[in-house]
PDB file of N, CA, C and O in Angstrom, chain B, residues numbered from 101:
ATOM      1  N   UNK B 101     -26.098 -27.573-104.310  1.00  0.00           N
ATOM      2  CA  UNK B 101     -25.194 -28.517-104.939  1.00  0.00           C
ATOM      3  C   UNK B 101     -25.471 -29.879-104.327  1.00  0.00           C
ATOM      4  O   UNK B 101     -25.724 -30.026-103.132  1.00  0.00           O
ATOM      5  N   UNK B 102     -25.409 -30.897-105.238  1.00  0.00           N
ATOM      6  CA  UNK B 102     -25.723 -32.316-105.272  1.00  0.00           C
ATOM      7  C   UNK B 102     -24.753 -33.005-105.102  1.00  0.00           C
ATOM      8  O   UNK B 102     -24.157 -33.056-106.177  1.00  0.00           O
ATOM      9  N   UNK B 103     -23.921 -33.936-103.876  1.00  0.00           N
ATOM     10  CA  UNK B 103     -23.277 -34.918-103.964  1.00  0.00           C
ATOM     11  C   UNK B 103     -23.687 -36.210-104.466  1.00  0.00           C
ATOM     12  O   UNK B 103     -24.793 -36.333-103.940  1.00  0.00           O
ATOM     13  N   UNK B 104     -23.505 -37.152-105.090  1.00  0.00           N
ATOM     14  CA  UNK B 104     -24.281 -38.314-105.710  1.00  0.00           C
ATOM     15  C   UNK B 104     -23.292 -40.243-104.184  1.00  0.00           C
ATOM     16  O   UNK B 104     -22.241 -40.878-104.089  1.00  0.00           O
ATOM     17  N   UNK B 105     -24.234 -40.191-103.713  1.00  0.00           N
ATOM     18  CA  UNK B 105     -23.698 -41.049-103.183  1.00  0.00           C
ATOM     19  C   UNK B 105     -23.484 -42.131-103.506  1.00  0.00           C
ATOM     20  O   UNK B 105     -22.278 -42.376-103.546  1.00  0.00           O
ATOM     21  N   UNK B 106     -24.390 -43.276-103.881  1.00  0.00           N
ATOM     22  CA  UNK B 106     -25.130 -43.914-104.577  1.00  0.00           C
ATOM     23  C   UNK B 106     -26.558 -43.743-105.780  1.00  0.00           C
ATOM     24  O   UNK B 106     -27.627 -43.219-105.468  1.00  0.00           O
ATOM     25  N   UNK B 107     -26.260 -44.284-107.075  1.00  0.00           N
ATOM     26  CA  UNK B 107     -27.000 -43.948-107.795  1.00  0.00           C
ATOM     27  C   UNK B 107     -26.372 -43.649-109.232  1.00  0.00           C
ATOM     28  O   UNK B 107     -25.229 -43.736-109.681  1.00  0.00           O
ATOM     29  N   UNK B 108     -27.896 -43.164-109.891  1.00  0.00           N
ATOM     30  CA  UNK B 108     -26.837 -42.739-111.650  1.00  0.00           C
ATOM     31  C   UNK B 108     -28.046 -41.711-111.785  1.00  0.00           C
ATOM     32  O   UNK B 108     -29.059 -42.150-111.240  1.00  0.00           O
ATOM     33  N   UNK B 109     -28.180 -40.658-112.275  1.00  0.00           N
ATOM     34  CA  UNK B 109     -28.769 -39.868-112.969  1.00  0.00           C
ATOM     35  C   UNK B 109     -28.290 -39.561-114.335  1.00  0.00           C
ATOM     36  O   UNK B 109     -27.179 -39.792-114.812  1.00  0.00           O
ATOM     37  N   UNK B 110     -29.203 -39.065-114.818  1.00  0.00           N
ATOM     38  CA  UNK B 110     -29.175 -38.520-116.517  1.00  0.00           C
ATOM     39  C   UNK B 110     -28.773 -37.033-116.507  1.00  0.00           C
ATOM     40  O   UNK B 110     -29.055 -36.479-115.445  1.00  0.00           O
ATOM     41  N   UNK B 111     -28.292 -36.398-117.260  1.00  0.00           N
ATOM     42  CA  UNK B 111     -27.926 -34.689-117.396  1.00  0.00           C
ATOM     43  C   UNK B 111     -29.118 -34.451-118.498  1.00  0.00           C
ATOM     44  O   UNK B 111     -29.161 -35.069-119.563  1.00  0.00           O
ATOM     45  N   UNK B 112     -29.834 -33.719-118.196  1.00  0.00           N
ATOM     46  CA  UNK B 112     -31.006 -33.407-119.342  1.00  0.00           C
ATOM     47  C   UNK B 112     -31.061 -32.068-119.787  1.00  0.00           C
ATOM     48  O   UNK B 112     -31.533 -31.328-118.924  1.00  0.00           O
ATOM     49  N   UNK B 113     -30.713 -31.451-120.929  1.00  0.00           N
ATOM     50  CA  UNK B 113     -30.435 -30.586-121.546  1.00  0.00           C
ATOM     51  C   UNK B 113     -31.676 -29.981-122.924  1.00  0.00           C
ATOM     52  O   UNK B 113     -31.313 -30.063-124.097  1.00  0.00           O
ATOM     53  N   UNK B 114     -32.634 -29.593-122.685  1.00  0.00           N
ATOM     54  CA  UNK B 114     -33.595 -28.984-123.968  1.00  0.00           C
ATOM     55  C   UNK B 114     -34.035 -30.509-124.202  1.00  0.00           C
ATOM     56  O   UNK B 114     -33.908 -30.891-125.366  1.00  0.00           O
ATOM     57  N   UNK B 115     -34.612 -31.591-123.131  1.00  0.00           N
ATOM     58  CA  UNK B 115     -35.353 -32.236-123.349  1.00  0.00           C
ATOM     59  C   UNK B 115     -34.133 -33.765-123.778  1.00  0.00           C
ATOM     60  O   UNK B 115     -34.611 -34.900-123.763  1.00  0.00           O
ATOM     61  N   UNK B 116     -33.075 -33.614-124.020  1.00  0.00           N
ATOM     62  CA  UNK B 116     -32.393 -34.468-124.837  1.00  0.00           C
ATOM     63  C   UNK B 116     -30.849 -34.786-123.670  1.00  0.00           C
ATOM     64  O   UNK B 116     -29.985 -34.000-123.281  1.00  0.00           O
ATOM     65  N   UNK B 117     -30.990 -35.839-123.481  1.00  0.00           N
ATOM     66  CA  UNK B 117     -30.144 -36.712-122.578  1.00  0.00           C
ATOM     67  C   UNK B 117     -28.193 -36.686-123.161  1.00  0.00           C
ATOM     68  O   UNK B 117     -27.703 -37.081-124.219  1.00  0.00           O
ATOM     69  N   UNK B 118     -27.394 -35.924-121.690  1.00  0.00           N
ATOM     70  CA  UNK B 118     -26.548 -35.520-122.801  1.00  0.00           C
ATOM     71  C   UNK B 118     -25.433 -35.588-121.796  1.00  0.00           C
ATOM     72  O   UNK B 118     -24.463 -34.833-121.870  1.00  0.00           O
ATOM     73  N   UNK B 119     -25.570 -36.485-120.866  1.00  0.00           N
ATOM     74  CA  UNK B 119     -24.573 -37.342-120.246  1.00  0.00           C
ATOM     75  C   UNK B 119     -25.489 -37.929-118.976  1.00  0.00           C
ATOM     76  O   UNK B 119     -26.683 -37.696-118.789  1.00  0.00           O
ATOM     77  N   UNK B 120     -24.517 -38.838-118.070  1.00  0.00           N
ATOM     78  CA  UNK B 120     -24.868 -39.515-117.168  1.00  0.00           C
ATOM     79  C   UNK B 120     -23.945 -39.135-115.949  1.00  0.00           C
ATOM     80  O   UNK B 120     -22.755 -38.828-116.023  1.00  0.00           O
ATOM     81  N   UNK B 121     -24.580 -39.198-115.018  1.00  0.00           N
ATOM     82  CA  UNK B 121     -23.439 -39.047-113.521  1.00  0.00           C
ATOM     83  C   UNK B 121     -23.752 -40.510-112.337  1.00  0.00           C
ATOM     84  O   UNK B 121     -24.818 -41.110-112.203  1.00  0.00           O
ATOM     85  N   UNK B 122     -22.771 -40.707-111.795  1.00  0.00           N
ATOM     86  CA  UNK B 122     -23.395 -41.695-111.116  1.00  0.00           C
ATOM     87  C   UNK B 122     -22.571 -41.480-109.249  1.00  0.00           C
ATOM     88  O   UNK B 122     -22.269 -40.454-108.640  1.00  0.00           O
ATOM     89  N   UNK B 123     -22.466 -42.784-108.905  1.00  0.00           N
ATOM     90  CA  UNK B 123     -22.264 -42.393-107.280  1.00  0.00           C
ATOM     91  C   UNK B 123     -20.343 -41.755-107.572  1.00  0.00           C
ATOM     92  O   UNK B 123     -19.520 -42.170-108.389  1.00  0.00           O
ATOM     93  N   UNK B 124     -20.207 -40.614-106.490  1.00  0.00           N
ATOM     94  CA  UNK B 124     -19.007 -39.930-106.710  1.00  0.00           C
ATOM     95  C   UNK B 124     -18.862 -38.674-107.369  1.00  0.00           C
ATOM     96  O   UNK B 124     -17.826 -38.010-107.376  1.00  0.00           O
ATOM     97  N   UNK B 125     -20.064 -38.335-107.990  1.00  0.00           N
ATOM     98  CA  UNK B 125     -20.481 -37.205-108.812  1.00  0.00           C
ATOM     99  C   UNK B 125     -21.100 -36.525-108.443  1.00  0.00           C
ATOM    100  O   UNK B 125     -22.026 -36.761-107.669  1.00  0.00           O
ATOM    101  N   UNK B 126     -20.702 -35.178-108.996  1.00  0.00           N
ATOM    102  CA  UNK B 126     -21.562 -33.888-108.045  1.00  0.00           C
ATOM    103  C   UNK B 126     -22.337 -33.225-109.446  1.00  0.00           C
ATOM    104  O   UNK B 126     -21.995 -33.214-110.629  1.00  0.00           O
ATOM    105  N   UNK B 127     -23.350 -32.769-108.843  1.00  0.00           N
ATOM    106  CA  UNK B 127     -23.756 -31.687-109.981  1.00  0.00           C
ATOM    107  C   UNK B 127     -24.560 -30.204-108.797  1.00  0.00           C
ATOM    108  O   UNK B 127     -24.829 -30.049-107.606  1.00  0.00           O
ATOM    109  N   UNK B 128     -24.646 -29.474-110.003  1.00  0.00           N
ATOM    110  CA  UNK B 128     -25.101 -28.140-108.688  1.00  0.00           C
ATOM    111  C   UNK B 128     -24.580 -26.999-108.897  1.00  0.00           C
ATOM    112  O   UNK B 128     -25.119 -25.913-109.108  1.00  0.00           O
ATOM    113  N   UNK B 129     -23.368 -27.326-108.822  1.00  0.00           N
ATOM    114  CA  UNK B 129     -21.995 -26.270-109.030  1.00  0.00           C
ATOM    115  C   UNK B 129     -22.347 -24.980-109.733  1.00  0.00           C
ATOM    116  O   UNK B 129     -22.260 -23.832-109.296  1.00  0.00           O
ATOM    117  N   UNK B 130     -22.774 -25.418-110.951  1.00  0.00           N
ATOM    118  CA  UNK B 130     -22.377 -24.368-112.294  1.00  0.00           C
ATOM    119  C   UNK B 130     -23.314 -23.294-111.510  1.00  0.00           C
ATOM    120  O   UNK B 130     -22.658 -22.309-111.172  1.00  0.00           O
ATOM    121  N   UNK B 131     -24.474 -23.247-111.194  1.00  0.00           N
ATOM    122  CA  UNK B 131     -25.198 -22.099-110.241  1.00  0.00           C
ATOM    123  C   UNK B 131     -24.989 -21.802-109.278  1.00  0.00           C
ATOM    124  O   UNK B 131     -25.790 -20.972-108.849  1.00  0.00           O
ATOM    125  N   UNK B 132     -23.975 -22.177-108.406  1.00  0.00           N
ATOM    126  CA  UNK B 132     -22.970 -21.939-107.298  1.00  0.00           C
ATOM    127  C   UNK B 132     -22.356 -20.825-107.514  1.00  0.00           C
ATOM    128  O   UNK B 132     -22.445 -19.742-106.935  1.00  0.00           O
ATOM    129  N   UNK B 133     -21.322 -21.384-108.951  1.00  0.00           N
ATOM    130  CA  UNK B 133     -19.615 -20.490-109.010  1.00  0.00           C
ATOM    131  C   UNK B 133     -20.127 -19.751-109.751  1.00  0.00           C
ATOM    132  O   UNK B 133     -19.511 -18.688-109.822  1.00  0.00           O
ATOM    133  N   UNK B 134     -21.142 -19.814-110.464  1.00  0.00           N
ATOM    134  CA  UNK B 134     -21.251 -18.470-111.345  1.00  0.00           C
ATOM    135  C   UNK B 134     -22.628 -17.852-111.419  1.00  0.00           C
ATOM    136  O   UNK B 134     -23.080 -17.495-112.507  1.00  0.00           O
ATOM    137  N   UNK B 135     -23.208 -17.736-110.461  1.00  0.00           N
ATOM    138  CA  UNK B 135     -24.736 -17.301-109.869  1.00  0.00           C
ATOM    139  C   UNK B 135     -25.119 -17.476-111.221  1.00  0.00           C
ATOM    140  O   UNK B 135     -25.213 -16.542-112.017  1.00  0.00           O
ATOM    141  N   UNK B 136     -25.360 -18.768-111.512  1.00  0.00           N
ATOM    142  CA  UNK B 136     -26.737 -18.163-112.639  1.00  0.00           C
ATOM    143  C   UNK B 136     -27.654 -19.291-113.124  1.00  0.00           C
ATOM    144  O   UNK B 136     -27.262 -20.455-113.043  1.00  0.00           O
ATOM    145  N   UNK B 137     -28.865 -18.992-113.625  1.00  0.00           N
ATOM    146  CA  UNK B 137     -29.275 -20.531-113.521  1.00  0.00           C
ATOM    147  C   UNK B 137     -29.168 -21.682-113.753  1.00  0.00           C
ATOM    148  O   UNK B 137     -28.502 -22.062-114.716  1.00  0.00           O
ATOM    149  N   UNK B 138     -29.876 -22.640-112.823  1.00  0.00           N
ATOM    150  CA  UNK B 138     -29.403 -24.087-113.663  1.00  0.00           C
ATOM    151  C   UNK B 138     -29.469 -24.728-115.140  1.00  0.00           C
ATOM    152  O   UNK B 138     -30.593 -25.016-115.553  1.00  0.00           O
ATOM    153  N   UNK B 139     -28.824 -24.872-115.622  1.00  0.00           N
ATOM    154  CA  UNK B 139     -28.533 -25.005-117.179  1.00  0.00           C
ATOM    155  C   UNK B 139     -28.655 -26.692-117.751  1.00  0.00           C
ATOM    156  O   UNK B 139     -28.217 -27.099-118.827  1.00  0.00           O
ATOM    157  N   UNK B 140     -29.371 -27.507-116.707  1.00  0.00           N
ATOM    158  CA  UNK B 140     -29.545 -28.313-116.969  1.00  0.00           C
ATOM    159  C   UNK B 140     -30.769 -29.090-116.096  1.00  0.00           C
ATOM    160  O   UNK B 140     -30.999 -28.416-115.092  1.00  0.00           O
ATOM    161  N   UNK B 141     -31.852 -30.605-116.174  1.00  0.00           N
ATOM    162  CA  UNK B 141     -32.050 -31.071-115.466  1.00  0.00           C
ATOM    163  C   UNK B 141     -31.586 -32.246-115.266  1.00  0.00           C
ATOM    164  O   UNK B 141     -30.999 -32.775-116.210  1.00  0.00           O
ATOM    165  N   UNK B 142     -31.694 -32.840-114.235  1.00  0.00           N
ATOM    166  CA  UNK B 142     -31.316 -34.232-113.383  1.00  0.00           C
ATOM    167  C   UNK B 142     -32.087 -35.181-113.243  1.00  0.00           C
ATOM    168  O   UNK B 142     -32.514 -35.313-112.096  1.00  0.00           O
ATOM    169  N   UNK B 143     -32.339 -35.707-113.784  1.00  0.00           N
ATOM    170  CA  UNK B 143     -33.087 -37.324-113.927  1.00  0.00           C
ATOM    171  C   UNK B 143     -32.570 -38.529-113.079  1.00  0.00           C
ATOM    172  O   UNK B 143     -31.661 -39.115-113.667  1.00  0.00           O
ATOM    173  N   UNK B 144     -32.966 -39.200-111.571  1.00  0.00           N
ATOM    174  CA  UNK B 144     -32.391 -40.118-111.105  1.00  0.00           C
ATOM    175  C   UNK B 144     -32.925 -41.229-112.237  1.00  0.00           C
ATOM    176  O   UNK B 144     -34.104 -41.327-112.579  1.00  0.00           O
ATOM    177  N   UNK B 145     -31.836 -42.041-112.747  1.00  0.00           N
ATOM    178  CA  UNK B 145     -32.110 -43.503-113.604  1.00  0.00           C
ATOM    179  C   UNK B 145     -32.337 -44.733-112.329  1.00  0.00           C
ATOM    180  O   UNK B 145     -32.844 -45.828-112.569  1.00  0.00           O
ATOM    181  N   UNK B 146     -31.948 -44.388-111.221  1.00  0.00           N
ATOM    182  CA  UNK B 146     -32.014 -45.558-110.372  1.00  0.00           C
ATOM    183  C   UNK B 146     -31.931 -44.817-108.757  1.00  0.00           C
ATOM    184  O   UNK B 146     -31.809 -43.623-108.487  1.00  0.00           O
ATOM    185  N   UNK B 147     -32.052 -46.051-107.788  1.00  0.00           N
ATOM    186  CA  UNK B 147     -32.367 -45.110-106.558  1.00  0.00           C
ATOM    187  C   UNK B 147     -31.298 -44.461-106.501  1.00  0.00           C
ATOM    188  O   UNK B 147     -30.354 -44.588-107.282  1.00  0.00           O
ATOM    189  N   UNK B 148     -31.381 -43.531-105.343  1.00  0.00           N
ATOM    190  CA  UNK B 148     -29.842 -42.704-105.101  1.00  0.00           C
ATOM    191  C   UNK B 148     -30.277 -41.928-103.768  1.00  0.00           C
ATOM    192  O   UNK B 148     -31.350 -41.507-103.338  1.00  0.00           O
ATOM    193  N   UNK B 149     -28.813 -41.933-103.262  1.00  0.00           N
ATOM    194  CA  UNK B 149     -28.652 -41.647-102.057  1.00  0.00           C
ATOM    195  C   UNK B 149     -27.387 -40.409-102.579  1.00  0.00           C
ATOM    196  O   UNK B 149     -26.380 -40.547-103.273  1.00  0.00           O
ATOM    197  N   UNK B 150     -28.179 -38.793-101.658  1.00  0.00           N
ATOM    198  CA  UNK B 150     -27.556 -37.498-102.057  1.00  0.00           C
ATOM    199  C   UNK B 150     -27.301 -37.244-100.949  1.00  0.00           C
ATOM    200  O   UNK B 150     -27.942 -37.785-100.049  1.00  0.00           O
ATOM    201  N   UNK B 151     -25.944 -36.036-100.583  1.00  0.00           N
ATOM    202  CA  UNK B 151     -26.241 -34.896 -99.864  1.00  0.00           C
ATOM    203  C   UNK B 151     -26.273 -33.509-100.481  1.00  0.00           C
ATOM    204  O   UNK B 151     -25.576 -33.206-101.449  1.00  0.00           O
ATOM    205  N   UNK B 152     -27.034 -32.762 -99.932  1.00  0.00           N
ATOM    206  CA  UNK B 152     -26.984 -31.019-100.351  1.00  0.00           C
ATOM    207  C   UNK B 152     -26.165 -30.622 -99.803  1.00  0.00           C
ATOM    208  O   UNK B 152     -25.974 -31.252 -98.763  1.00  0.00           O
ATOM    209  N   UNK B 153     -25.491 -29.808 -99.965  1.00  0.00           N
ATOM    210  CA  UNK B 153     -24.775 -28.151 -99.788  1.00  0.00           C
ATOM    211  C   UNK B 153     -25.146 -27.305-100.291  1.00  0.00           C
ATOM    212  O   UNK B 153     -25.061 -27.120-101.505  1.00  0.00           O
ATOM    213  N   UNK B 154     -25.727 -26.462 -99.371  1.00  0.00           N
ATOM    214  CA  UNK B 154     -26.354 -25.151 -99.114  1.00  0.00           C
ATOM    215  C   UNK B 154     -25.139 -23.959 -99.769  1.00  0.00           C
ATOM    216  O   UNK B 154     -24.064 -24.101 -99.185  1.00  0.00           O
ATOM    217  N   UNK B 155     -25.120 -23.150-100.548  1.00  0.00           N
ATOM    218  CA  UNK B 155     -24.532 -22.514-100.926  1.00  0.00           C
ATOM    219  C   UNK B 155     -23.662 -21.538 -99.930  1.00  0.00           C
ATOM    220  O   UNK B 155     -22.584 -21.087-100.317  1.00  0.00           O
ATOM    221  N   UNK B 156     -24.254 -21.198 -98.457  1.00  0.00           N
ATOM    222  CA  UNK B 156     -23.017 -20.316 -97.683  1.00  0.00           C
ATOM    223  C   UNK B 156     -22.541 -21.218 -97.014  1.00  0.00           C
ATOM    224  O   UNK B 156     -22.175 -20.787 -95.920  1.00  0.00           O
ATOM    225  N   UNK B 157     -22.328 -22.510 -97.174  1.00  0.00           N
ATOM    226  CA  UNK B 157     -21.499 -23.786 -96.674  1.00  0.00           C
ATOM    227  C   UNK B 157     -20.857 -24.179 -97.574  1.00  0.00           C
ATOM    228  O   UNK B 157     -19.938 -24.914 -97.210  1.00  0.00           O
ATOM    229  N   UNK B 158     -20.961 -23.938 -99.116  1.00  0.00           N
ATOM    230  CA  UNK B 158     -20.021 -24.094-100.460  1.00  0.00           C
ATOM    231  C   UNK B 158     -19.104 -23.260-100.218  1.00  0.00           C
ATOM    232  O   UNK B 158     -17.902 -23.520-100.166  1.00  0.00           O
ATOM    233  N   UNK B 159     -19.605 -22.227-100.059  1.00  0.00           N
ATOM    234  CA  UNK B 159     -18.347 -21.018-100.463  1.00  0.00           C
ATOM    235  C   UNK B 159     -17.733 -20.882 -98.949  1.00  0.00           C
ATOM    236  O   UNK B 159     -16.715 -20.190 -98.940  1.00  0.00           O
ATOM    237  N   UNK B 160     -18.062 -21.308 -97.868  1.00  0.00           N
ATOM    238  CA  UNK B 160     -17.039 -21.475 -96.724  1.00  0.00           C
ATOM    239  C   UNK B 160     -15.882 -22.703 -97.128  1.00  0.00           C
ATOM    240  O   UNK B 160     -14.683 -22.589 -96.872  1.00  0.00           O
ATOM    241  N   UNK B 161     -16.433 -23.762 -97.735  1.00  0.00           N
ATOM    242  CA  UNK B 161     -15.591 -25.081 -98.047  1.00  0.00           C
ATOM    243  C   UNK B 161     -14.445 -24.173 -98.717  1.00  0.00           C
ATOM    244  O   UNK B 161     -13.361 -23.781 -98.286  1.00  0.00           O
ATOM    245  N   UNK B 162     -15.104 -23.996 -99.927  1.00  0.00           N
ATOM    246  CA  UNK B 162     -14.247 -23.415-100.923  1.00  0.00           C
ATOM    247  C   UNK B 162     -12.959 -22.309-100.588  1.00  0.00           C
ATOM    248  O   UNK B 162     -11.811 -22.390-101.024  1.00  0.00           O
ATOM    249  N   UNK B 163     -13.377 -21.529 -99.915  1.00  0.00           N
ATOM    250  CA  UNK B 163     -12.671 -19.975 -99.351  1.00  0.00           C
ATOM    251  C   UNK B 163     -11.608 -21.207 -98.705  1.00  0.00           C
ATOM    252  O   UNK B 163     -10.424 -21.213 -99.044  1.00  0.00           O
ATOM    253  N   UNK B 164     -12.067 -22.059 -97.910  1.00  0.00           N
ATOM    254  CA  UNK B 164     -10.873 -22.854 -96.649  1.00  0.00           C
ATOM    255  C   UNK B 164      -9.814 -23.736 -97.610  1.00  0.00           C
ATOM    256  O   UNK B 164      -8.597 -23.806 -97.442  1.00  0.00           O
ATOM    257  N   UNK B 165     -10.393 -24.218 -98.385  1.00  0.00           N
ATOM    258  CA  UNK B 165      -9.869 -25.596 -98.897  1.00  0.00           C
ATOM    259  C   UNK B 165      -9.430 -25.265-100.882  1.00  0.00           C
ATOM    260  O   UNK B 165     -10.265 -25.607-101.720  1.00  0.00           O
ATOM    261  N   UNK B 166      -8.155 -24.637-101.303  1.00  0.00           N
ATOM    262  CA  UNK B 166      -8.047 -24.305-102.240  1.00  0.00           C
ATOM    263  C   UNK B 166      -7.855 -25.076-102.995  1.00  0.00           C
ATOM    264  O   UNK B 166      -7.896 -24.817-104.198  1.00  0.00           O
ATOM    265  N   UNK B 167      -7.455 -26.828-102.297  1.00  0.00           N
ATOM    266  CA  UNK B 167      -7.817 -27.965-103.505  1.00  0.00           C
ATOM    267  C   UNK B 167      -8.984 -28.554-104.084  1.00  0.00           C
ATOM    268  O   UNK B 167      -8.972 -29.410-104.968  1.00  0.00           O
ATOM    269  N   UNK B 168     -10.018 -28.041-103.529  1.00  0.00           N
ATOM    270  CA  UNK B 168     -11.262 -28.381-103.341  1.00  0.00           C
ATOM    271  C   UNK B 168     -11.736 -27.577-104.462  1.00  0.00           C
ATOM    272  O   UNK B 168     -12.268 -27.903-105.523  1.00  0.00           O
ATOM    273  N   UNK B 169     -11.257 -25.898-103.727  1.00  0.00           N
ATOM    274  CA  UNK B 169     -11.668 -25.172-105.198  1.00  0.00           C
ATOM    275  C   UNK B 169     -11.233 -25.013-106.335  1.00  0.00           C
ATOM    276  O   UNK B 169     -11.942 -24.418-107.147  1.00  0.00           O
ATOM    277  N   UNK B 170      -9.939 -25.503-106.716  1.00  0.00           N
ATOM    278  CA  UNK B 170      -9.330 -25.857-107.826  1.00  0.00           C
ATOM    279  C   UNK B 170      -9.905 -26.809-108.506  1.00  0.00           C
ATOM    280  O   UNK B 170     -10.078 -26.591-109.705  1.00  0.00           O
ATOM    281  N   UNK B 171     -10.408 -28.265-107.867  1.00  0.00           N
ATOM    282  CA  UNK B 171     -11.334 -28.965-108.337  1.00  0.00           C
ATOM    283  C   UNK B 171     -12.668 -28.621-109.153  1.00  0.00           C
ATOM    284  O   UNK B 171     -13.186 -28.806-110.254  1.00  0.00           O
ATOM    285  N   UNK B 172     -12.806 -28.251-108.410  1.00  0.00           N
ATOM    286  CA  UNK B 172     -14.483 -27.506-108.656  1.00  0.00           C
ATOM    287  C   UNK B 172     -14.408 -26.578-109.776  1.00  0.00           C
ATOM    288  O   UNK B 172     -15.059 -26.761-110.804  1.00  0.00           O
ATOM    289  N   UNK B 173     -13.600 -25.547-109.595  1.00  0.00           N
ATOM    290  CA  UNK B 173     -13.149 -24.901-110.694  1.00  0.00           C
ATOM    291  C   UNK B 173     -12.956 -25.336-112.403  1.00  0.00           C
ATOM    292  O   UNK B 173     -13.208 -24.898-113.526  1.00  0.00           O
ATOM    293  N   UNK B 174     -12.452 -26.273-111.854  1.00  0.00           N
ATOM    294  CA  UNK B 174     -12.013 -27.171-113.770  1.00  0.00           C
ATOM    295  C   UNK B 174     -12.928 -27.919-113.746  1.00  0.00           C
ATOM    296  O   UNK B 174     -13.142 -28.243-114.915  1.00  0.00           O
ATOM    297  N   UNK B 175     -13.796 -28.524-112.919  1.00  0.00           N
ATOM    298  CA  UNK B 175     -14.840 -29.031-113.578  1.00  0.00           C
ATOM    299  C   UNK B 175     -16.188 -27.982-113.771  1.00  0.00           C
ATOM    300  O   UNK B 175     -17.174 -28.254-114.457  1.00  0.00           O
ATOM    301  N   UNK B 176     -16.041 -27.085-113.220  1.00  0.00           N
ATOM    302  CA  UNK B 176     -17.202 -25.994-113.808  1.00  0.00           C
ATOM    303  C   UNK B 176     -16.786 -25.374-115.009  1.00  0.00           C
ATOM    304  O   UNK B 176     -17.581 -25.347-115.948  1.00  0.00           O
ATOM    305  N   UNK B 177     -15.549 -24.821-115.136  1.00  0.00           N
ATOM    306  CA  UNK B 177     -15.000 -24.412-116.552  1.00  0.00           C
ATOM    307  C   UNK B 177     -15.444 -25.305-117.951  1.00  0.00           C
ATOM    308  O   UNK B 177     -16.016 -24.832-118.934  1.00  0.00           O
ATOM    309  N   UNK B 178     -15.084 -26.507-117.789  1.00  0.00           N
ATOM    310  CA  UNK B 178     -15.722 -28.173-118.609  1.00  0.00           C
ATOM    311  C   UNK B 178     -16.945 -27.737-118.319  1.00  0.00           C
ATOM    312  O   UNK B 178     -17.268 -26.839-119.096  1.00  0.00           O
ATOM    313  N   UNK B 179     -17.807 -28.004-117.488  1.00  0.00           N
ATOM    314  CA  UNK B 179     -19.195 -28.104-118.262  1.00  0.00           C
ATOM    315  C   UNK B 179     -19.447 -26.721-118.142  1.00  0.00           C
ATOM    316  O   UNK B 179     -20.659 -26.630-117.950  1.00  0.00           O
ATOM    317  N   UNK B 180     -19.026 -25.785-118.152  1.00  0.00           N
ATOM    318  CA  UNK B 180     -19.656 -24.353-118.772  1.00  0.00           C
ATOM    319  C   UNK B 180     -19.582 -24.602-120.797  1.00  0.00           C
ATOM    320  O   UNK B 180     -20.406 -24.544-121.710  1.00  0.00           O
ATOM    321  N   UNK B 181     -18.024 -24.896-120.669  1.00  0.00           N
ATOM    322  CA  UNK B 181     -18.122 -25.487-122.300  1.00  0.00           C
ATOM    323  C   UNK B 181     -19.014 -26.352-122.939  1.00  0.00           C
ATOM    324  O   UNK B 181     -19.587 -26.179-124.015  1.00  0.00           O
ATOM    325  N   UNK B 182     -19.078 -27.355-122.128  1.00  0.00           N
ATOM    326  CA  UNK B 182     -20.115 -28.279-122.873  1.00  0.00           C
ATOM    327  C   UNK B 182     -21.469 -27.623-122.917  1.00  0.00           C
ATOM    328  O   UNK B 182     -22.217 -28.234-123.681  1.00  0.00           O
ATOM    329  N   UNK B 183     -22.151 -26.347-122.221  1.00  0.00           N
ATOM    330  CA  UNK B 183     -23.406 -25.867-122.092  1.00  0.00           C
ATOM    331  C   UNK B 183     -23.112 -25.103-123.275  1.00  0.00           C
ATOM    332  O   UNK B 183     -23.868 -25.428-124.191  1.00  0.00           O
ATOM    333  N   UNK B 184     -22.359 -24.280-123.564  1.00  0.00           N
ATOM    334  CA  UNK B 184     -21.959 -23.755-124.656  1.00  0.00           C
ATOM    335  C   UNK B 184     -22.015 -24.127-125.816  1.00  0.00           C
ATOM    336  O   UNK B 184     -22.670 -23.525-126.666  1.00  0.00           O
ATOM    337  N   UNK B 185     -20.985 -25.731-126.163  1.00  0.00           N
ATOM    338  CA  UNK B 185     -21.160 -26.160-127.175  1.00  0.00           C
ATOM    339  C   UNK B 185     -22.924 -26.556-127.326  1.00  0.00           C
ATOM    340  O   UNK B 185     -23.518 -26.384-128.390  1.00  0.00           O
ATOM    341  N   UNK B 186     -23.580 -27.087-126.111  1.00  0.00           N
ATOM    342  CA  UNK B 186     -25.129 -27.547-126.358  1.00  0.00           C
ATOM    343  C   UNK B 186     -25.948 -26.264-127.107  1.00  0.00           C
ATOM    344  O   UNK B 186     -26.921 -26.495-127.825  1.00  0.00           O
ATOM    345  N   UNK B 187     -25.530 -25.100-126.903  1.00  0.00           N
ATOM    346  CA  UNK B 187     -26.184 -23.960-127.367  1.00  0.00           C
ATOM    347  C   UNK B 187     -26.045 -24.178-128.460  1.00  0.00           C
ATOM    348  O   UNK B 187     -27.063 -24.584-129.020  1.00  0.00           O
ATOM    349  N   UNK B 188     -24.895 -24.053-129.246  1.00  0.00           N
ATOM    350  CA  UNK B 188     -24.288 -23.728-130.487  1.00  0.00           C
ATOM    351  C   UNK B 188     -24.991 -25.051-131.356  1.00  0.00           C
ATOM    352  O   UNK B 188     -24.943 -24.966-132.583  1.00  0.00           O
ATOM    353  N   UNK B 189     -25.360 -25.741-131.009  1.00  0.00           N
ATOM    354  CA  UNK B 189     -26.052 -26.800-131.904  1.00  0.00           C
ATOM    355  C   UNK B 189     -27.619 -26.536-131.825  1.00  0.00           C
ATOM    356  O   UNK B 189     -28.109 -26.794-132.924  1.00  0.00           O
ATOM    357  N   UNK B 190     -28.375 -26.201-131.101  1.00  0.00           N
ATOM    358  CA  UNK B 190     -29.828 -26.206-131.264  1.00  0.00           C
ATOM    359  C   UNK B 190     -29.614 -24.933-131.952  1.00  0.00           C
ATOM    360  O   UNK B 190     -30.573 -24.310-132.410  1.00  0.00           O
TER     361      UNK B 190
END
């Protein structure tokens, strides 16, 4: 999982650009909470400054901190949908 410190990346989906993230934004997750692969790629648009989290340092955060995982939670639920709806159109 990707913290976005500084920076903007692209969400790249079957070749076709299908949102943007910038500093404050995480991406990573969705293959975290629900083991499975990444369902998207990441395009930096400009420099950027990240940190990683290693997945048995996610799920220690998470297990400790249930606002954290409530967070995380509704925003993985949201873009599980939006991967969904991306299916349902190609």
């Amino acid at each position: 999982m990707y913290f976005i410190v500084q920076g903007t990346v692209d969400i790249i989906v079957k070749g076709k650009v299908v949102g943007q993230l910038q500093s404050g934004a995480f991406f990573g997750e969705l293959a975290l909470l629900g083991n499975i692969p990444r369902t998207a790629t990441i395009k930096a648009t400009s420099a950027c400054s990240m940190y990683r989290l290693y997945r048995e340092h996610f799920m220690k955060i998470i297990d400790n901190f249930s606002d954290v995982k409530y967070r995380i939670q509704m925003i993985f639920e949201e873009r599980m949908q939006k991967v969904e709806r991306e299916k349902s159109i190609q």
